[in-house]
C-alpha positions in Angstrom: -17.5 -2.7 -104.5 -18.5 -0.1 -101.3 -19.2 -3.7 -99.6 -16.3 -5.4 -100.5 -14.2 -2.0 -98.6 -16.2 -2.2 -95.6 -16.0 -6.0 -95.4 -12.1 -6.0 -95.7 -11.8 -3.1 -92.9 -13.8 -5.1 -90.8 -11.9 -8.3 -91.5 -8.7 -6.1 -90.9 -10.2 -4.8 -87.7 -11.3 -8.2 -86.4 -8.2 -9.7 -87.1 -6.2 -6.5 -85.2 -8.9 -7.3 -82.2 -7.4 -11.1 -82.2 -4.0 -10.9 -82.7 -3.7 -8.1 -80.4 -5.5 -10.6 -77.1 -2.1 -12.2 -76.9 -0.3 -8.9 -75.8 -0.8 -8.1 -72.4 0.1 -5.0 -70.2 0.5 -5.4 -66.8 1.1 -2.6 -64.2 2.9 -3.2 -60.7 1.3 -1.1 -57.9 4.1 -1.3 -55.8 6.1 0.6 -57.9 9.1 -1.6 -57.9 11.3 -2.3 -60.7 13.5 -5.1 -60.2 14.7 -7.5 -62.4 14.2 -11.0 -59.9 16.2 -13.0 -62.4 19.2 -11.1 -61.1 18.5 -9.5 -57.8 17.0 -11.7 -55.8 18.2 -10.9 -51.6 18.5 -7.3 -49.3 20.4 -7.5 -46.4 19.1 -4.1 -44.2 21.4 -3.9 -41.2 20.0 -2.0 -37.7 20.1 1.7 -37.7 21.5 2.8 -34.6 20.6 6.3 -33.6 23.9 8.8 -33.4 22.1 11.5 -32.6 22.2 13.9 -29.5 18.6 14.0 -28.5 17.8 10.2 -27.8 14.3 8.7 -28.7 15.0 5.2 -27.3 12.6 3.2 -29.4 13.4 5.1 -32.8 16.5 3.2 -34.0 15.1 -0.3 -33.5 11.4 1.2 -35.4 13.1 3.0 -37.9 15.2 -0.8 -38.9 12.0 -2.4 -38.6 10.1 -0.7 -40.7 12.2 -0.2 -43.3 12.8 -4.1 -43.0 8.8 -4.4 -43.8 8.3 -1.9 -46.8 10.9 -4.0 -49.0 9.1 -7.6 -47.6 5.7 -6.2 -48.3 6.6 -4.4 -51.6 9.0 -6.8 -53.4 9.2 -10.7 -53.7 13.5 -9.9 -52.3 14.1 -12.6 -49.8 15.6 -10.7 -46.8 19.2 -11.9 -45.1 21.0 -10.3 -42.6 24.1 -9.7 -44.8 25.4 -10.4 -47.8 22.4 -9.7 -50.0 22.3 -8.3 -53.8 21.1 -5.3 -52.4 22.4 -3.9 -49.0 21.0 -1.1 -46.7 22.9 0.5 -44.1 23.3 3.7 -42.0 22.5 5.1 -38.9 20.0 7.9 -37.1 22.3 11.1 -37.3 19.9 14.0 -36.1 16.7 14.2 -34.2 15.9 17.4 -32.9 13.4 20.0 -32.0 13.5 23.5 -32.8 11.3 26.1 -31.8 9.1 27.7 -34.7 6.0 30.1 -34.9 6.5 32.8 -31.9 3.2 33.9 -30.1 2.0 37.2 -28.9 3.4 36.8 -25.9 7.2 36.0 -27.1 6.6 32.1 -26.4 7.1 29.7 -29.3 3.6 28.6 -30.3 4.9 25.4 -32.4 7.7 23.4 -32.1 9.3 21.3 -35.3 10.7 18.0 -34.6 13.6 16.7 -37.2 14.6 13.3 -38.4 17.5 12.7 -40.2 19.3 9.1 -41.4 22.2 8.7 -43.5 21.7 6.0 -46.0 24.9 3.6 -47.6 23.0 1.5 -50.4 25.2 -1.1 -52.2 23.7 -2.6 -55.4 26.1 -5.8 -55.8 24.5 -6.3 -59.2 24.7 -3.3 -60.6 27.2 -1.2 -58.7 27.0 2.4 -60.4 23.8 2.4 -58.7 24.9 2.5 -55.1 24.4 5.6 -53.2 24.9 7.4 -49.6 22.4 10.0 -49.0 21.1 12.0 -46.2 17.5 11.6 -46.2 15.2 14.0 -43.5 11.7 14.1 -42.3 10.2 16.9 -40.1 6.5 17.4 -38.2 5.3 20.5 -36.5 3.1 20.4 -33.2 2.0 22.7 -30.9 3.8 24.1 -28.2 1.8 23.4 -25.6 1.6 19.9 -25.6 4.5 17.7 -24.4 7.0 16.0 -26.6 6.2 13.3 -24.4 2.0 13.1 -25.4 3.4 13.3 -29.3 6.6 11.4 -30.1 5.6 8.5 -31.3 2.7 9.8 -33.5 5.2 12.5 -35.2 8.2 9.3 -35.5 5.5 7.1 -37.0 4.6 9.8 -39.9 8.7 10.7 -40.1 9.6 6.8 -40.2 7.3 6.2 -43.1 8.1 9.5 -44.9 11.6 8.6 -44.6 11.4 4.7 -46.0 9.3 5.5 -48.5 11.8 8.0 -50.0 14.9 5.2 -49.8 12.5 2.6 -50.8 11.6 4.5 -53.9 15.3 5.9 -54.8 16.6 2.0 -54.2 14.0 -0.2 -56.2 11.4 1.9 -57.5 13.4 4.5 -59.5 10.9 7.3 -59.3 
């Protein structure tokens, strides 16, 4: 009888084991969550840069790159308008602001600010469409130039920036 138990749990187990080889999980490392069979296209238009302080290179980086996170990331075909998804906005602040203050009254750091406004339009689903301020800041020391630094500091700003819309436009974290 003891045999015919232990046979039946392991018929019951094998048979779980099987059945179960059909079901498959599958994870998406991009984090995305789009349903393709309805969104399909993302228009991003070009940032322009509205703030005081100029960078001249920043607007034109700041639409590429947010152009190539949603290429690499997602299978959305990109058009230049008119898409499922749309992305639009401009550069409304960069500036720098003096921070830690040395022994010797001099500021010893300096903090340089990004800021974008963001219009997202979800044609598909409009309740999700959004305008948002989104802002990015890196410190450096005082006594190097704005100059030797700007493009490092715009590069970690830029990415911190489009990760952020990326994630509250397809990725829902």
């Amino acid at each position: 009888m003891h045999s015919v138990k232990a046979f039946c749990l392991y018929g019951i187990a094998a048979f779980l084991l099987l059945s179960g080889g059909g079901c498959t999980i599958s994870y998406k490392f991009n984090g995305a969550s789009i349903d393709y069979t309805k969104i399909r296209t993302i228009s991003i238009a070009d940032f322009n840069n509205h703030a005081e302080l100029v960078y001249p290179p920043l607007a034109n980086t700041f639409s590429e790159e947010l152009r190539d996170i949603y290429t690499r990331q997602t299978r959305l075909q990109l058009l230049r308008q008119g898409g499922n998804l749309e992305l639009e906005g401009e550069i409304t602040g960069y500036s720098l602001t003096p921070m830690a203050i040395s022994a010797d009254s001099y500021s010893a750091e300096t903090k340089l600010t990004m800021t974008v406004r963001v219009r997202f339009t979800n044609n598909v689903n409009p309740e999700e469409s959004f305008e948002k301020d989104y802002t990015a800041s890196q410190t450096f020391d005082s006594s190097r130039m704005l100059t030797d630094v700007q493009q490092e500091l715009c590069d970690i700003m830029i990415q911190e920036i489009t990760e952020s819309i990326y994630n509250d436009t397809v990725a829902k974290w």
